[in-house]
C-alpha positions as CSV (number, residue, x, y, z in Angstrom):
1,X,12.3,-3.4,7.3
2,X,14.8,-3.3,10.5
3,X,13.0,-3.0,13.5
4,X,15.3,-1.6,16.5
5,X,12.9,-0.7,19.3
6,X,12.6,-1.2,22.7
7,X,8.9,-1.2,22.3
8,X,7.4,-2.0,18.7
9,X,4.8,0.5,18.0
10,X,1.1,-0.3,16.6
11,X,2.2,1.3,13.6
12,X,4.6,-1.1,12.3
13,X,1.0,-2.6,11.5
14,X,1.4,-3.0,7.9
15,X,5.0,-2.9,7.6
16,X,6.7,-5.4,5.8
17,X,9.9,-8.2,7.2
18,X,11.3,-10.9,6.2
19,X,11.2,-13.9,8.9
20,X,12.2,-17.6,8.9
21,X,10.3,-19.7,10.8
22,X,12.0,-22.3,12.5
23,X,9.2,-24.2,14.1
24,X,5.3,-25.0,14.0
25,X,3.9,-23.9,16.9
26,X,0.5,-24.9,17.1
27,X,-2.6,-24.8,15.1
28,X,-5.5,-21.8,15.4
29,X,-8.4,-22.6,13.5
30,X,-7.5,-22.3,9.9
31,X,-4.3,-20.8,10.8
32,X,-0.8,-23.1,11.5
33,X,1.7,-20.3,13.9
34,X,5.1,-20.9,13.6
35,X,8.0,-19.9,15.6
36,X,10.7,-17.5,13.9
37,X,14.2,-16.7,14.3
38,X,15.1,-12.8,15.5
39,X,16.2,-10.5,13.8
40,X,19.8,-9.5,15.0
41,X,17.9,-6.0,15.2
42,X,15.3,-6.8,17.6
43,X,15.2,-6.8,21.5
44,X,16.2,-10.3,23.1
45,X,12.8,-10.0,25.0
46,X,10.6,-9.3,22.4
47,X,9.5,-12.8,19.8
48,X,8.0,-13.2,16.5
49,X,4.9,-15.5,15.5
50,X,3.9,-16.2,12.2
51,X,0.1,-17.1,11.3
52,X,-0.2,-18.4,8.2
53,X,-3.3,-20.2,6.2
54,X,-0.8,-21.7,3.8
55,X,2.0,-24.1,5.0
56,X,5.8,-22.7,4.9
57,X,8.8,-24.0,4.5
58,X,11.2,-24.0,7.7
59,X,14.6,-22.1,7.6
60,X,13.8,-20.3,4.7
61,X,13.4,-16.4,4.9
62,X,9.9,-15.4,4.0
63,X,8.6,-12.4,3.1
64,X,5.5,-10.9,5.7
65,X,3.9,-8.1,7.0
66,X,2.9,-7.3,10.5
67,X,-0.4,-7.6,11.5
68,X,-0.5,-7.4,15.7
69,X,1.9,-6.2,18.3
70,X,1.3,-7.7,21.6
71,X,3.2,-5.8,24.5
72,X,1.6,-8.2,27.2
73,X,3.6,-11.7,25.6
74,X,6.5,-9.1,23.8
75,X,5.3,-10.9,20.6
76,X,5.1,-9.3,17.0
77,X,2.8,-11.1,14.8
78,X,3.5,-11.6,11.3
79,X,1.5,-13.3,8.3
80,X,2.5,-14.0,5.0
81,X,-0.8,-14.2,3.9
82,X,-2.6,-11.1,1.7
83,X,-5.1,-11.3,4.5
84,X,-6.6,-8.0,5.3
85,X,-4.1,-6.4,2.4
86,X,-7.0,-6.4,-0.4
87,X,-7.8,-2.9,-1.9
88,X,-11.1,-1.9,-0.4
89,X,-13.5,-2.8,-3.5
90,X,-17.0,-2.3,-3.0
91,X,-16.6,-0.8,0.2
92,X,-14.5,2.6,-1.1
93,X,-17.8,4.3,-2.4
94,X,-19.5,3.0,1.0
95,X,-16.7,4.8,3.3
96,X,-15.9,7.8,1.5
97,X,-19.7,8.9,2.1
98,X,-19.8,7.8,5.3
99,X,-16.1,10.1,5.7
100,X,-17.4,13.0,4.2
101,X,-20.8,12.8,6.4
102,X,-19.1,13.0,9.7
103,X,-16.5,15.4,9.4
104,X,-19.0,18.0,9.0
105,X,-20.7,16.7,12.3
106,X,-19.0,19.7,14.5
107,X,-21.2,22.4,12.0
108,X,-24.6,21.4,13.6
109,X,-25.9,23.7,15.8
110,X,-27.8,21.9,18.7
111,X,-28.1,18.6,17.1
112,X,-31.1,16.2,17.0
113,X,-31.2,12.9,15.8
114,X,-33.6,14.1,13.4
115,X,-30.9,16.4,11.8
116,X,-28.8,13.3,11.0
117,X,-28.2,10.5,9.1
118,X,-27.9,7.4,11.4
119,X,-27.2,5.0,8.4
120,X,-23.8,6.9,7.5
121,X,-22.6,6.9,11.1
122,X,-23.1,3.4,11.1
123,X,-20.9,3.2,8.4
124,X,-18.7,5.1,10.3
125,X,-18.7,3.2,13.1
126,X,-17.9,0.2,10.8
127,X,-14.9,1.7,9.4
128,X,-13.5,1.4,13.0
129,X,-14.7,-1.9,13.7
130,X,-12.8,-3.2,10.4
131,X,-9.2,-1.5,12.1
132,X,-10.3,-3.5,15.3
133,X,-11.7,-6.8,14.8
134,X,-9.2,-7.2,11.4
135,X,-11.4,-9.9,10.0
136,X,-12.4,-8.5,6.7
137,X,-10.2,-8.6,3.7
138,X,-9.6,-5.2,3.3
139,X,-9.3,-4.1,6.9
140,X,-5.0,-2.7,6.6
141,X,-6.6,-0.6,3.7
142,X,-8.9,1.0,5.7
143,X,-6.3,1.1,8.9
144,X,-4.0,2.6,6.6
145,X,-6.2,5.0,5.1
146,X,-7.7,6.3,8.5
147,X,-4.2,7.5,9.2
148,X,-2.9,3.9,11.8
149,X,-4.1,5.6,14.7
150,X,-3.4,3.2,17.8
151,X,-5.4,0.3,19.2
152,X,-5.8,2.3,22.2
153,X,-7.5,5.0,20.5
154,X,-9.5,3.2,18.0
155,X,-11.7,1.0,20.7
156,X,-12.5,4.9,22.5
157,X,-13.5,6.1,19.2
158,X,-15.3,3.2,18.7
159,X,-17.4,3.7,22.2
160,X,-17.9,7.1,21.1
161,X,-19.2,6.8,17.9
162,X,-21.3,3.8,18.8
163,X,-22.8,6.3,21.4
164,X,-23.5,8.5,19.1
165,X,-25.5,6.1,16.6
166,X,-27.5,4.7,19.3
167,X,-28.4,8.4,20.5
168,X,-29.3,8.8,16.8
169,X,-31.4,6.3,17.0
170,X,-33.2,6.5,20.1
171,X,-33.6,10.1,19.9
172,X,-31.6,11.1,22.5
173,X,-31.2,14.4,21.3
174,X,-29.2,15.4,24.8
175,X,-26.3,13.4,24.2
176,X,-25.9,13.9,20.8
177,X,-24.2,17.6,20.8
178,X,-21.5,15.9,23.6
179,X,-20.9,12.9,21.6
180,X,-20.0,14.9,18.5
181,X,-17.4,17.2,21.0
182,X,-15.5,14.1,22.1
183,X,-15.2,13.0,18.8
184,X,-13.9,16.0,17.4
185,X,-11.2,16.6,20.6
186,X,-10.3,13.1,20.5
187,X,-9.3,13.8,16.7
188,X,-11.4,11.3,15.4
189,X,-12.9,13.2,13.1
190,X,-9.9,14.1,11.6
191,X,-9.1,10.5,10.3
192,X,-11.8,10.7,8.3
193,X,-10.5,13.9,6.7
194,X,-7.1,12.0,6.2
195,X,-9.0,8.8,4.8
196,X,-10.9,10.9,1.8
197,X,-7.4,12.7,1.0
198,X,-5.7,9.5,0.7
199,X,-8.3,8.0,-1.2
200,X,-8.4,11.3,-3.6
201,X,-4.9,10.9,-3.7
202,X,-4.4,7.1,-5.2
203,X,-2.9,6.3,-1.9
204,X,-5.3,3.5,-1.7
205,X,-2.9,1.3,-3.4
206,X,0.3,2.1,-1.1
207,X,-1.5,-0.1,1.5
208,X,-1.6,-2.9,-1.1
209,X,1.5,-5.8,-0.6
210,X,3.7,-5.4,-3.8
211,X,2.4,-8.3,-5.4
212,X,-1.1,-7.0,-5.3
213,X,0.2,-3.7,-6.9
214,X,2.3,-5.4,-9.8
215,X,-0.5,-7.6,-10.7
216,X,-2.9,-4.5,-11.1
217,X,0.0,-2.8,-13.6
218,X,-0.1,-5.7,-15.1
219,X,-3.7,-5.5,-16.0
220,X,-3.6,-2.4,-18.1
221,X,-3.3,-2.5,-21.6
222,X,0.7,-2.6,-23.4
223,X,-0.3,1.0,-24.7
224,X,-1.7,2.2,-21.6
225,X,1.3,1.0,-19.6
226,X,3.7,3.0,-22.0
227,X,1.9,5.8,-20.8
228,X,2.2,5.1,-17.3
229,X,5.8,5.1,-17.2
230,X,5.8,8.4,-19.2
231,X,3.5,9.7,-15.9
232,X,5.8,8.2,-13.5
233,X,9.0,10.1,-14.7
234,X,6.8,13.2,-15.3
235,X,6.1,13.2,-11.5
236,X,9.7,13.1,-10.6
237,X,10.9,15.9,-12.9
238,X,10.9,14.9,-16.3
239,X,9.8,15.5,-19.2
240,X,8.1,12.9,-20.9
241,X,6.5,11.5,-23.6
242,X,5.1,8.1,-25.1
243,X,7.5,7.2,-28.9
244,X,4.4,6.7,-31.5
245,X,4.8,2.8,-33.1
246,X,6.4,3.9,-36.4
247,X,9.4,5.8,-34.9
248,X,10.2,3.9,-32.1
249,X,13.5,2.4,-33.1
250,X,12.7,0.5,-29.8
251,X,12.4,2.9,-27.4
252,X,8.9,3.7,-25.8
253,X,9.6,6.7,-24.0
254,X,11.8,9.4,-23.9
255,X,12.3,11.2,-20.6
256,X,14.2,14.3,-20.0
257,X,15.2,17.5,-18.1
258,X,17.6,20.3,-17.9
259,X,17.8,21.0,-14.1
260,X,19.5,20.3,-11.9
261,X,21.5,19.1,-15.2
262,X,20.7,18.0,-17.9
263,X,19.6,14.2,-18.3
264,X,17.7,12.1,-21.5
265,X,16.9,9.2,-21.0
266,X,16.1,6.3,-23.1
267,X,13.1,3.7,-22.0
268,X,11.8,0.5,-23.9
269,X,8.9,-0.5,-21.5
270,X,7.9,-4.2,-21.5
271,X,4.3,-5.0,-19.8
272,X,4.8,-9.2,-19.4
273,X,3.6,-11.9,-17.2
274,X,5.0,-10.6,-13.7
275,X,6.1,-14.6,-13.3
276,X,8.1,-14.5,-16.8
277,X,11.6,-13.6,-17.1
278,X,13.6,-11.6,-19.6
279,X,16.7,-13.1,-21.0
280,X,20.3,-12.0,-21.9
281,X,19.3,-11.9,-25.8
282,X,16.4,-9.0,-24.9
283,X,19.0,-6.7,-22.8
284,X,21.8,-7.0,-26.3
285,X,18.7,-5.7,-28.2
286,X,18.3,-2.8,-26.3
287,X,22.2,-2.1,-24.9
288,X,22.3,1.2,-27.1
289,X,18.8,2.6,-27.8
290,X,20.1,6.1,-25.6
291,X,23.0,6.6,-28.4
292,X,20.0,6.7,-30.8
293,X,18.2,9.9,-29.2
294,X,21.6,11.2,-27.7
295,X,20.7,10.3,-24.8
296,X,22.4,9.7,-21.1
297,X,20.8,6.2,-20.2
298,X,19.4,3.5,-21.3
299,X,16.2,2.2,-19.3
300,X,14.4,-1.2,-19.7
301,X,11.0,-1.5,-17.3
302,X,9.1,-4.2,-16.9
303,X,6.5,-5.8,-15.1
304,X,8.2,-9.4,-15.3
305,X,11.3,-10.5,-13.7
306,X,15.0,-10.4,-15.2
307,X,17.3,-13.6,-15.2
308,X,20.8,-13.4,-13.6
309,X,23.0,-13.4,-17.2
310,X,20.3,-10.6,-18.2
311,X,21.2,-8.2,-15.4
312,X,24.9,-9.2,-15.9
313,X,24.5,-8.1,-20.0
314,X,23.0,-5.1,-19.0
315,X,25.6,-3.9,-16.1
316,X,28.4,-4.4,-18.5
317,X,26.0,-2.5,-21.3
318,X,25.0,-0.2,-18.9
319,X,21.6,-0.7,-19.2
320,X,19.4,0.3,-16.1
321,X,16.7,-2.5,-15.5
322,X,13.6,-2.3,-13.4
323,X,11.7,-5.4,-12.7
324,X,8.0,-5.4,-11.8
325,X,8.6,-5.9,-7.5
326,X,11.3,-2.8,-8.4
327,X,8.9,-0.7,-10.2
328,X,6.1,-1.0,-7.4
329,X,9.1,0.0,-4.9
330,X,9.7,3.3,-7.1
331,X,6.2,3.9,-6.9
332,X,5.8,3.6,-3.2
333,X,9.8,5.9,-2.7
334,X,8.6,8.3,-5.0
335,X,4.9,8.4,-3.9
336,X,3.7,8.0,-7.6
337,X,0.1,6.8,-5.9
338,X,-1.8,9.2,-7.9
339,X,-0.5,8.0,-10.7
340,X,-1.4,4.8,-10.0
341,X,-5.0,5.5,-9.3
342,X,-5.4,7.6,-12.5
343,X,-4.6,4.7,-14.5
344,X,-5.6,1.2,-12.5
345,X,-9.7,0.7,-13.2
């Protein structure tokens, strides 16, 4: 990520750097922070902290996300830890009721707190307190979800809809209707809106780090994965379809289109181990598997890892390789969430 801003904004929450940390700081808790080197990209004035659970190794770039932006110190906080990045489990089900509940708060007419559910406001309420406090492992999903509406913002919505559950639940029918107005003009309300769509929509799993994501392609089934990378070249103009066992010659899928020319391509699809690595003899088997369907290009996908003489083999057999951490970046360009979410249980 480059970062060239005068003032980082609250929604670089999420996004991911790579740091080097030059020097431990101090210890928080279970937390060591460690000093890091700027990016040539960033303001002099502005530093970077990393707070990490695990120990690091100094002067060697490290792959994190942001999790704080502190104009008062000009620090960004970072953390290589999955902290917060966990998909949102049990608490989906929990949060999409709650979401559906309050955006339809503005069609009450007149409002009493015997018209309304105090227990899904709650949950409401805790949806906000998650993208504040940022102390639950699956607090950036919901963040994310909701839309990363500032800090600012989310503490007044907070007040407000904390107002509006205890009026619930002291029967304060009075402040109820004005609650529900300040919500709505605020654009609260519509978060909630943009949390089910994104939900609906698979986008769950763009909030995830890319790890997370491989190892959750890595979890379906050889057959069902061949499938999946049909899916994925069907979303970005292709035709596609799955090569049954006995007529596969080696390739997995097929994958082609006529406009804006006209393209065929070849794909063997391998679902291993993301930590295991392809070798040079693999690529050779595979160099000319397009010649065999006429096709334009040769495709070998993987959720694994290719070794150095393996990507050599295939540039000089033209052979386009996708390792697993590439493949979850295709999905996240190409916004192939839905995808995703149609396949990952």
């Amino acid at each position: 990520m480059v970062i060239n801003v005068s003032h980082p904004r609250s929604d670089l929450i999420g996004e991911q750097v790579t740091v080097i940390p030059v020097k431990k700081s101090t210890e928080r808790g279970s937390f060591t922070v460690y000093e890091c080197e700027r990016p040539d990209d960033l303001d002099n004035e502005w530093d970077i902290r990393l707070s990490n659970r695990q120990p690091v190794e100094l002067n060697r770039p490290l792959d994190a996300h942001v999790y704080r932006v502190s104009r008062k110190n000009n620090e960004l906080h970072v953390s290589a830890d999955d902290f917060g990045m966990k998909e949102l489990g049990g608490n989906k089900d929990r949060f999409l009721e709650a979401s559906r509940y309050v955006i339809e708060l503005p069609d009450y007419t007149n409002p009493s707190a015997n018209d309304l559910d105090h227990d899904e406001i709650l949950n409401a309420r805790e949806m906000l307190r998650f993208c504040i406090r940022r102390d639950e492992m699956d607090w950036f999903s919901v963040y994310h979800l909701l839309g990363k509406p500032s800090i600012d913002l989310l503490e007044d919505a907070y007040e407000l809809m904390e107002g509006l559950r205890t009026s619930v639940r002291d029967g304060e029918d009075n402040a109820i209707g004005r609650y529900i107005i300040n919500l709505s003009d605020l654009g609260v309300l519509s978060w909630y809106d943009t949390f089910i769509q994104r939900v609906e929509e698979g986008k769950q799993y763009q909030a995830l780090p890319n790890k997370e994501l491989l190892e959750k392609l890595y979890a379906m089934d050889p057959t069902e994965f061949e499938h999946f990378i049909a899916d994925c070249w069907k979303e970005i103009g292709f035709s596609a379809n799955v090569v049954p066992d006995e007529d596969d010659l080696g390739i997995d899928v097929i994958a082609q289109r006529q406009d804006p020319w006209r393209e065929k391509h070849a794909i063997q699809v391998k679902r291993y181990q993301p930590d295991s690595t392809i070798n040079l003899g693999t690529i050779r088997n595979y160099g000319a598997i397009d010649k065999m369907v006429d096709g334009d290009k040769s495709f070998l996908v993987t959720t694994a890892q290719f070794t150095e003489n393996a990507r050599k083999a295939a540039q000089d057999l033209d052979v386009e390789l996708i390792d697993g951490i590439e493949l979850t970046e295709f999905i996240n360009d190409e916004n192939l969430h839905d995808v995703v979410d149609r396949y990952v249980k």
